[in-house]
VMD Tcl script that draws the C-alpha trace (Angstrom):
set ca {
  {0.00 0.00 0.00}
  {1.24 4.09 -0.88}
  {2.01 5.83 1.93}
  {0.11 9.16 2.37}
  {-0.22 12.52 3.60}
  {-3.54 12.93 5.43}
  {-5.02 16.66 6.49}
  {-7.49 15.63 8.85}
  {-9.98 18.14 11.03}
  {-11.63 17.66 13.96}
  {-8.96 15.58 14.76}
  {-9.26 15.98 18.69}
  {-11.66 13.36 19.50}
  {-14.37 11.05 18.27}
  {-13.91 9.57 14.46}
  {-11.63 12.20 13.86}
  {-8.67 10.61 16.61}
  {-9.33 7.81 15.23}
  {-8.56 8.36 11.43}
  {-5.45 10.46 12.86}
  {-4.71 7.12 14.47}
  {-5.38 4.53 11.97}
  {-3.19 6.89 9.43}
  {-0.15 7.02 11.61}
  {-0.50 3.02 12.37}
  {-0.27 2.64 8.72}
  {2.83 4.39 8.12}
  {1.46 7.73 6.67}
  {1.96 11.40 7.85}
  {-0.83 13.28 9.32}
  {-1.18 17.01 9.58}
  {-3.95 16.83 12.51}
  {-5.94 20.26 12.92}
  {-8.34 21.04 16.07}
  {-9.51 24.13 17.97}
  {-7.46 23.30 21.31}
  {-4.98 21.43 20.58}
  {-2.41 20.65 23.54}
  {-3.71 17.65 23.99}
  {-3.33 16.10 20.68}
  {0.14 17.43 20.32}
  {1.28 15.90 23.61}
  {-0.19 12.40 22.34}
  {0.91 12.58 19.05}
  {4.75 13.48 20.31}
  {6.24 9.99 19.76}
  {5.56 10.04 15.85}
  {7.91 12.85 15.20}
  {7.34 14.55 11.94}
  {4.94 12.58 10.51}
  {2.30 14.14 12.56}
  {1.88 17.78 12.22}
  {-0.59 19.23 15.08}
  {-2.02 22.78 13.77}
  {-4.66 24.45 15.45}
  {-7.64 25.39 13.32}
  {-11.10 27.14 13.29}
  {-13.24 25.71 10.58}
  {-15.62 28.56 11.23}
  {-12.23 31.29 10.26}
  {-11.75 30.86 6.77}
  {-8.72 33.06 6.86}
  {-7.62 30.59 9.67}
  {-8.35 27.45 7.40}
  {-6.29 28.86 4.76}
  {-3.03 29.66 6.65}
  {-3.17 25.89 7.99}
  {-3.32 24.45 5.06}
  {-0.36 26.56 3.64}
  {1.50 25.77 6.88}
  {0.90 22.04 6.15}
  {2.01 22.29 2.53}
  {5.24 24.37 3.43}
  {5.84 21.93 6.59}
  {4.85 18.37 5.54}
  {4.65 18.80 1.93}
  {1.75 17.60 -0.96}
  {-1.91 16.55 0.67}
  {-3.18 13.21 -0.44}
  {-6.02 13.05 1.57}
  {-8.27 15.78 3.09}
  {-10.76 14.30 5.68}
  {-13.66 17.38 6.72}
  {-14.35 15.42 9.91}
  {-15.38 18.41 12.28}
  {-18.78 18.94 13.13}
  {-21.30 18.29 15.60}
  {-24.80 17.47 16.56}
  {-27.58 20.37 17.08}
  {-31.11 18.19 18.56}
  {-34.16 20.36 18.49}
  {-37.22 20.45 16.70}
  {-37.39 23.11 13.76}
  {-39.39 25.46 16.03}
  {-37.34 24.94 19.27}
  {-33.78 26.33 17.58}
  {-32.39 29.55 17.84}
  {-31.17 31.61 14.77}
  {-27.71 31.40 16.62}
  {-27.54 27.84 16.55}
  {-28.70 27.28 13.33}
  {-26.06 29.85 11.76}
  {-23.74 28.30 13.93}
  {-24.66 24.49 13.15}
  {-24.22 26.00 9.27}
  {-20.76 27.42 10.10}
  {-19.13 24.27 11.25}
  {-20.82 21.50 9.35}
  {-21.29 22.94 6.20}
  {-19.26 26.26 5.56}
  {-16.56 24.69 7.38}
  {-16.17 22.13 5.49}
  {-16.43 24.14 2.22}
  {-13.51 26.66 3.43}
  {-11.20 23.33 3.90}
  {-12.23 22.15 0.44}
  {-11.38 25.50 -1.40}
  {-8.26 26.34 0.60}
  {-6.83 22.54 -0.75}
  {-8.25 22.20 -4.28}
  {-5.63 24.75 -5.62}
  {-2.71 22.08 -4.82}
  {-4.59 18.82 -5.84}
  {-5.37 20.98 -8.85}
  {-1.64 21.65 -9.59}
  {-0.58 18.24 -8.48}
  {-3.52 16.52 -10.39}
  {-4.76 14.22 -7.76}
  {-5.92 14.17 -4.38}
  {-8.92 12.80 -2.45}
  {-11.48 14.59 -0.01}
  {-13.22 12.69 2.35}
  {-16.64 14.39 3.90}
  {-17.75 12.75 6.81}
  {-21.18 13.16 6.52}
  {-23.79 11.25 8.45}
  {-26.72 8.79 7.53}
  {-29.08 11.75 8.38}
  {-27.84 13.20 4.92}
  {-29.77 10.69 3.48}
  {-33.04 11.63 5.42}
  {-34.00 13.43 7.70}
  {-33.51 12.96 11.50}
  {-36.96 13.76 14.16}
  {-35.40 16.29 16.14}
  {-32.36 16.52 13.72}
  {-33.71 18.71 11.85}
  {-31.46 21.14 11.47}
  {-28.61 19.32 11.88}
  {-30.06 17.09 8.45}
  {-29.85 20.11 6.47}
  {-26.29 20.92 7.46}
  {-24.82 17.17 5.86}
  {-27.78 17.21 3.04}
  {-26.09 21.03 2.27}
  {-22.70 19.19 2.34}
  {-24.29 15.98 0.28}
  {-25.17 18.79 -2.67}
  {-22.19 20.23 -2.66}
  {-20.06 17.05 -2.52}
  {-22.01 15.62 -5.45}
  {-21.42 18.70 -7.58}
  {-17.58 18.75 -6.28}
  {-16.93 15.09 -7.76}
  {-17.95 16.17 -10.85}
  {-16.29 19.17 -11.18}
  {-13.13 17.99 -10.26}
  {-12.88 14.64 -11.70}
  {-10.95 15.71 -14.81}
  {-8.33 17.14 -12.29}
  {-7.88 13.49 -11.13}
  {-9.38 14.59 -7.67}
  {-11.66 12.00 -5.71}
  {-14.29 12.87 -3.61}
  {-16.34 10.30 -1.52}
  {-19.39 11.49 1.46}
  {-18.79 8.94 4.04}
  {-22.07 8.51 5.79}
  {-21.58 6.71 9.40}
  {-24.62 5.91 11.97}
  {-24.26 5.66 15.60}
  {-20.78 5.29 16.37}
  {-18.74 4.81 20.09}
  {-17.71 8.28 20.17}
  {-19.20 11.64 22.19}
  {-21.41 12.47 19.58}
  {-24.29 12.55 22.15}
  {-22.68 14.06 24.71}
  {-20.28 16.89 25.49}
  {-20.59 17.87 21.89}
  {-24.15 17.71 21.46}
  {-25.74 20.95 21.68}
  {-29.46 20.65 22.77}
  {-32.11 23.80 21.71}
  {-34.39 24.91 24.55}
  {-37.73 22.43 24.23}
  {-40.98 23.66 23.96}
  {-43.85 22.13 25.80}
  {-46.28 21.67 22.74}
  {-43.52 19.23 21.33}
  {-43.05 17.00 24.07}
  {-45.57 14.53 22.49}
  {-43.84 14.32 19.57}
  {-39.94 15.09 20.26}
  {-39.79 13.44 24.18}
  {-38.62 10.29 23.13}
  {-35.67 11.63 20.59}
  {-34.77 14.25 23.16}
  {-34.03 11.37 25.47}
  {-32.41 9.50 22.93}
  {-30.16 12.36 22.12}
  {-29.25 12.73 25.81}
  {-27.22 9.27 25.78}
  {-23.54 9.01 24.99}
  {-22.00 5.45 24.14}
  {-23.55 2.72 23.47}
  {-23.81 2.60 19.66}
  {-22.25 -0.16 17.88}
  {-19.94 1.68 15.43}
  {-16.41 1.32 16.72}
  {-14.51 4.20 15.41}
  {-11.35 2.18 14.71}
  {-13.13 -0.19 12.33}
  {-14.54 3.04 10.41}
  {-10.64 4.36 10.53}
  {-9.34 1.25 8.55}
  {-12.20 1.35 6.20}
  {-11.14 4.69 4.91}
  {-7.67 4.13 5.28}
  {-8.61 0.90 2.77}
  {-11.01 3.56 0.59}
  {-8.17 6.04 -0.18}
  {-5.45 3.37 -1.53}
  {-8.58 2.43 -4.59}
  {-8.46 3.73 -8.31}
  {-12.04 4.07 -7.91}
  {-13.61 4.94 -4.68}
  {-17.24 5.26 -4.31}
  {-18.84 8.54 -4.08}
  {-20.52 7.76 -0.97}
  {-20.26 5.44 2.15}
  {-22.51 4.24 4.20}
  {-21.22 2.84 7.95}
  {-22.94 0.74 10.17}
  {-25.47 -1.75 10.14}
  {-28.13 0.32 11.46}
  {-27.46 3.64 8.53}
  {-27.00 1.16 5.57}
  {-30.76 -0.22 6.65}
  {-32.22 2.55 7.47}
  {-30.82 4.56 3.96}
  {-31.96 1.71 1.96}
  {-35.60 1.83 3.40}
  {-35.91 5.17 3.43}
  {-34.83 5.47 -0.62}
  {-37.23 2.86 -1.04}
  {-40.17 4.35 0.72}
  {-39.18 7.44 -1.54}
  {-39.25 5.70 -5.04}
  {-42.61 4.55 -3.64}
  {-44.05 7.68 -3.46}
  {-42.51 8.64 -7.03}
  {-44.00 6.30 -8.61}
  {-47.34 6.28 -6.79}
  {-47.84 10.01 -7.75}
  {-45.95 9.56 -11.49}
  {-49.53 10.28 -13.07}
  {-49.20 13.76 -11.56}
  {-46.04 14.78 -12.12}
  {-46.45 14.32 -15.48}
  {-49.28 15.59 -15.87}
  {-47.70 19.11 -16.23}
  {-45.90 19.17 -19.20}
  {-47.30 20.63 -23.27}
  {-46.01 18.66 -25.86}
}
mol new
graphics top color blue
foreach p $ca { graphics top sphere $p radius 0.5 }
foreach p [lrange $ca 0 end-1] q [lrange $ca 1 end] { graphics top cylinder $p $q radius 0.2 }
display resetview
């Protein structure tokens, strides 16, 4: 297998330790970018210079572009970009805040998007490159009480999907990995929660309660690391991912259920048309 230059964010916890991980176990060189991080940079000591800890806003575009130049001048050509920050905003539509909403926006979405522009000049030049987006299986549908944070991955699943095909000729990959539950804090610390409302109790009490819970999911994040670490070294990755039992099932029914209705209302749709 090639070894590789990863630029990985997020990289302080959750999936995004563990692709940092996985990558240095298999020989490659990771630049590693959170918010805080001292404690990264302490752990990731013993690898020398094949891990490069930067700290990085995903929110501060002008931040996200003098990382990735210090990562070029420092470690040298990216092979892999993995947009792995991001995190979970539960509330029903009503019940969250313009502030969280911009802000849910800012990191999943725009974030993302900043990383992607600030790299695609050098995988341009070099011709190649791959960016990984971790999405989530609520880019396929839409999460109860995930409302918001749906919109933020299916904004990053439309964007993706145009990316690929814009930058295919430039022999750039792009592939929207789309995990379920997975052992990480996802639920907790870095869950924010909107204020409920009392009218929605009957409907959202259950998935608030649900959202409450950290652990327990059956995604283990080190699996999901050598699955991409296996995804980068093809001539052909797939343009999107699904991981865990529980997302590929649930993505599969819910495309179903929505072909369903196509076709059950097909008389209508094109009914609208002049020859």
């Amino acid at each position: 297998m090639t070894s590789m230059t990863w630029f990985i964010t997020g990289a302080g916890r959750g999936l995004g330790r563990a692709f940092v991980d996985g990558a240095l176990a298999h020989g490659d060189r990771v630049v590693a970018t959170a918010r805080k991080p001292d404690e990264l940079a302490r752990a990731l000591e013993s690898h020398g210079d094949r891990a490069l800890v930067l700290t990085m806003d995903v929110n501060d575009r002008p931040s996200v572009h003098a990382a990735v130049e210090r990562a070029l001048e420092e470690i040298g050509p990216l092979d892999v970009v993995v947009n792995n920050a991001g995190y979970g905003l539960a509330g029903g539509i009503e019940e969250v805040s313009e502030e969280e909403a911009r802000a849910q926006f800012d990191t999943n979405f725009f974030g993302a998007l900043w990383v992607t522009q600030a790299v695609l000049p050098h995988m341009r030049q070099r011709r190649s490159g791959h960016i990984i987006q971790i999405s989530s299986v609520a880019g396929l549908t839409a999460g109860t009480g995930l409302g918001l944070y749906s919109a933020s991955k299916w904004a990053l699943e439309a964007m993706s999907e145009s990316l690929a095909n814009e930058v295919k000729p430039f022999g750039i990959k792009v592939t929207l990995v789309e995990p379920g539950g997975f052992r990480t804090d996802w639920r907790g610390d870095s869950m924010v929660r909107a204020t409920p409302l009392a009218d929605y109790d009957v409907v959202l009490e259950s998935r608030r309660k649900a959202h409450s819970k950290s652990g327990g999911a059956a995604g283990d994040p080190v699996l999901a690391a050598q699955r991409i670490i296996e995804l980068v070294q093809l001539a052909e990755p797939p343009l999107r991912l699904i991981l865990g039992n529980n997302a590929f099932d649930h993505a599969v029914a819910a495309y179903e259920n929505r072909l369903s209705a196509f076709a059950a209302w097909e008389s209508v749709s094109r009914s609208v048309d002049r020859n």
